[in-house]
N, C-alpha and C positions, 0 to 999 in steps of 0.2 A: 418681300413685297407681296401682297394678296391682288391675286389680279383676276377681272372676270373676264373668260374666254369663251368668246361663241363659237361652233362650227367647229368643237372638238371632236365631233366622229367623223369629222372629214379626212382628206388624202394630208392636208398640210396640218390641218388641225390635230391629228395623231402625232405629228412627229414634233409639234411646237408644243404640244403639251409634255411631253416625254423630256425636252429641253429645258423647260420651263422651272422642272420639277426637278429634275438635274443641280439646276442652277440654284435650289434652293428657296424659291418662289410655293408662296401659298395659291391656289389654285380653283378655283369658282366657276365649273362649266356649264355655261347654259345651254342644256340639251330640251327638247319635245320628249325623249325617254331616258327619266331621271332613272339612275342605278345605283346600288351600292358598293363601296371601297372603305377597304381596311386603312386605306394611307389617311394618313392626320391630316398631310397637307392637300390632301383634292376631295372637294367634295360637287356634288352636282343641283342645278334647282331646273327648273320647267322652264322651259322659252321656245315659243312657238312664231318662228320669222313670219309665217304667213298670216299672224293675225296681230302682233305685238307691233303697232302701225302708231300708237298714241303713247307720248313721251311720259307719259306715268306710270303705263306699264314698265316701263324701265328705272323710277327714282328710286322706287324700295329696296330694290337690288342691287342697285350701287355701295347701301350702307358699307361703310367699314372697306371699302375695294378702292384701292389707291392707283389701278391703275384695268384699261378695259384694251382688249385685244379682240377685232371682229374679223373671224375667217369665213364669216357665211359666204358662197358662191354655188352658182348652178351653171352650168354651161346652154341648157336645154330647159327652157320652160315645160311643165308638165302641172295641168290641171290648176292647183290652188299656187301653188312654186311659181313664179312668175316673176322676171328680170325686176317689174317696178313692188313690186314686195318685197322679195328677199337683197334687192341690190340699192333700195332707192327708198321707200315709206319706213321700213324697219331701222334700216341706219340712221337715216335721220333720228329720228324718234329717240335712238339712243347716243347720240351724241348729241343731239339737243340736252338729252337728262343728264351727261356727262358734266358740258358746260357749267351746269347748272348744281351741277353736285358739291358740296364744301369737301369730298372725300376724293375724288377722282383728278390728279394734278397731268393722267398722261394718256392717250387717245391712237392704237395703233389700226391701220384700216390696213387691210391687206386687200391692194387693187390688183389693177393688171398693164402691162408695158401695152401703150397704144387708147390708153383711157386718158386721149388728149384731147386740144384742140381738131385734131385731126379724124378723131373719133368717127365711123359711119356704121356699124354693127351693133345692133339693139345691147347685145353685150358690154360692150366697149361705151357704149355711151350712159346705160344705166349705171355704169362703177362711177365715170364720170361726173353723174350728177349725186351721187352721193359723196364723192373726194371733194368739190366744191363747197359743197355745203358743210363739209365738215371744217375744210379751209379759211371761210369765210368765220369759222365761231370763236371766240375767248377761250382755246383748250388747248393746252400744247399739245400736238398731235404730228404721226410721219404716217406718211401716204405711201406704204411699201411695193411697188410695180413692179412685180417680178415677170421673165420672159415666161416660154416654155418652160414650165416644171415637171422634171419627172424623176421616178424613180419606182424601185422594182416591186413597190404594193399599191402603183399608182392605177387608176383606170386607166390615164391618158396611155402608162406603158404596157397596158395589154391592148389598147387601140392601133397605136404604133407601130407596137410588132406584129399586128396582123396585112398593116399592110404592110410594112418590110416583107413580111412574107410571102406576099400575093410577086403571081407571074411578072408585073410591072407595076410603074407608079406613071401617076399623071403629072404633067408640071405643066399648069395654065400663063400661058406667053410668054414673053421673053424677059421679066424679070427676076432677080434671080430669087426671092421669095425667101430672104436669110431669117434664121432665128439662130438665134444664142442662149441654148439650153442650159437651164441652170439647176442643181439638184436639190431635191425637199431638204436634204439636211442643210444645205448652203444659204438656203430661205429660213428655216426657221436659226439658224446661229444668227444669219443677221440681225433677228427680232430680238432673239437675248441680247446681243449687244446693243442694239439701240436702246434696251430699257435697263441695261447696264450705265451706261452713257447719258440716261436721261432723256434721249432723245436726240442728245448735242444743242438742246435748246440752250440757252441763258435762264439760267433758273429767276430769274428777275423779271421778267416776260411772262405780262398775262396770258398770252396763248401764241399763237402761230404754228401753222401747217408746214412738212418740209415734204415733196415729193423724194422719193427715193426709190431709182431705178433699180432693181436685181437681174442680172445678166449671167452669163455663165464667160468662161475664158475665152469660148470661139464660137464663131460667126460664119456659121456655113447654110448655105441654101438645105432648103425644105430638103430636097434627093437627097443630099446628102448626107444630112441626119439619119435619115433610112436605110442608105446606103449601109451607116455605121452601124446601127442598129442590126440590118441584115447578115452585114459580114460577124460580130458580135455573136450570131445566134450560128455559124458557122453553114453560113450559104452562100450562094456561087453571086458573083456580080449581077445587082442591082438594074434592070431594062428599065429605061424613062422614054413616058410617051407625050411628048408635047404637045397643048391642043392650044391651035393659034388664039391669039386676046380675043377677036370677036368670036369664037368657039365661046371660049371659057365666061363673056361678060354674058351672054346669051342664054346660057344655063343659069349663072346667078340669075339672071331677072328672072327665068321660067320658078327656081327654086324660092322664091320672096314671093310668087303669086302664089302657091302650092301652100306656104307657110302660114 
């Protein structure tokens, strides 16, 4: 299958392309710094998320790509980078040309778990409005929501293990604040399998979007990710310091006026 992939110098996007390639798949990555490779099967063209907002920029590079995989994400806006560009005008734009492609039959958007109704995080809600809108088009498409991803060339896990390694960790009120880590390679196997599978659409089916959660096997509070993480790195038990709910809602307002 020839497939084009955004967001392949990213954290998941290195290791979905790597799988991709693996599996046999021809390979199309749309990068802002196009390079060159010996392999037959990956080649690379220009794509710049923060300006490629209009769905033509995206038709011509559909030619011949039967199938489009988008790993763009930022956690942190910065200058031109911006949640409604890289999470929301962009996607659009190219799943609009998707739809719209006679060549393109399969649409993978890699979201994030909590990009629901529930949604309240500029983050979480920019994934959101671009999962919709893909949802709502004529393209079979999975909406892949993976938890915490990590893994050992990730940034999140040189994040992580800095504060595992700090004197103590904060746990803000009394919930228990679980995630269920799940690892980059258990994320991107999923993706090959779904586009092994088709999607698990009905190949009969003009389009339709399928949410799909990615979780890890266990479900332990924030501390204790850290906890694990800590002991992993071979250091002594993990201190939590608990700051009560109106502590912790008090700082988020103060940190969203600042922002």
């Amino acid at each position: 299958m020839r497939i084009l992939l955004t967001g392949a110098s990213g954290f998941i996007g290195q290791h979905l392309l790597q799988a991709l390639l693996a599996e046999g798949h021809e390979v199309v990555c749309a990068v802002r710094r196009v390079r060159k490779t010996d392999d037959p099967r990956l080649s690379f063209i220009h794509a710049d998320f923060t300006k490629d907002t209009d769905k033509s920029a995206w038709l011509a590079r559909l030619s011949g790509i039967e199938a489009v995989i988008n790993t763009v994400g930022i956690f942190r806006e910065s200058g031109a980078q911006t949640f409604d560009r890289l999470h929301v005008q962009t996607p659009r734009a190219l799943f609009a040309a998707c739809a719209e492609s006679a060549d393109v039959h399969m649409v993978v958007q890699l979201s994030a778990l909590g990009a629901d109704e529930h949604a309240d995080t500029a983050y979480h809600l920019s994934k959101k409005a671009a999962d919709d809108y893909l949802a709502a088009l004529a393209v079979r498409a999975a909406i892949v929501q993976p938890s915490l991803v990590y893994g050992s060339d990730g940034a999140s896990a040189r994040v992580f293990k800095a504060l595992a390694s700090m004197p103590f960790a904060l746990r803000f009120g009394d919930a228990p604040q679980l995630v269920q880590p799940v690892h980059v390679d258990d994320v991107a196997a999923a993706i090959v399998a779904l586009l092994r599978r088709r999607l698990y659409l009905d190949r009969d089916r003009e389009g339709g979007a399928r949410r799909i959660p990615l979780v890890g096997p266990e479900a332990l509070p924030f501390t204790g990710y850290l906890a694990a993480l800590r002991a992993a790195m071979g250091m002594g038990r993990l201190r939590v310091l608990r700051l009560p709910g109106g502590i912790a809602r008090g700082l988020a307002r103060l940190g969203d006026r600042k922002s």
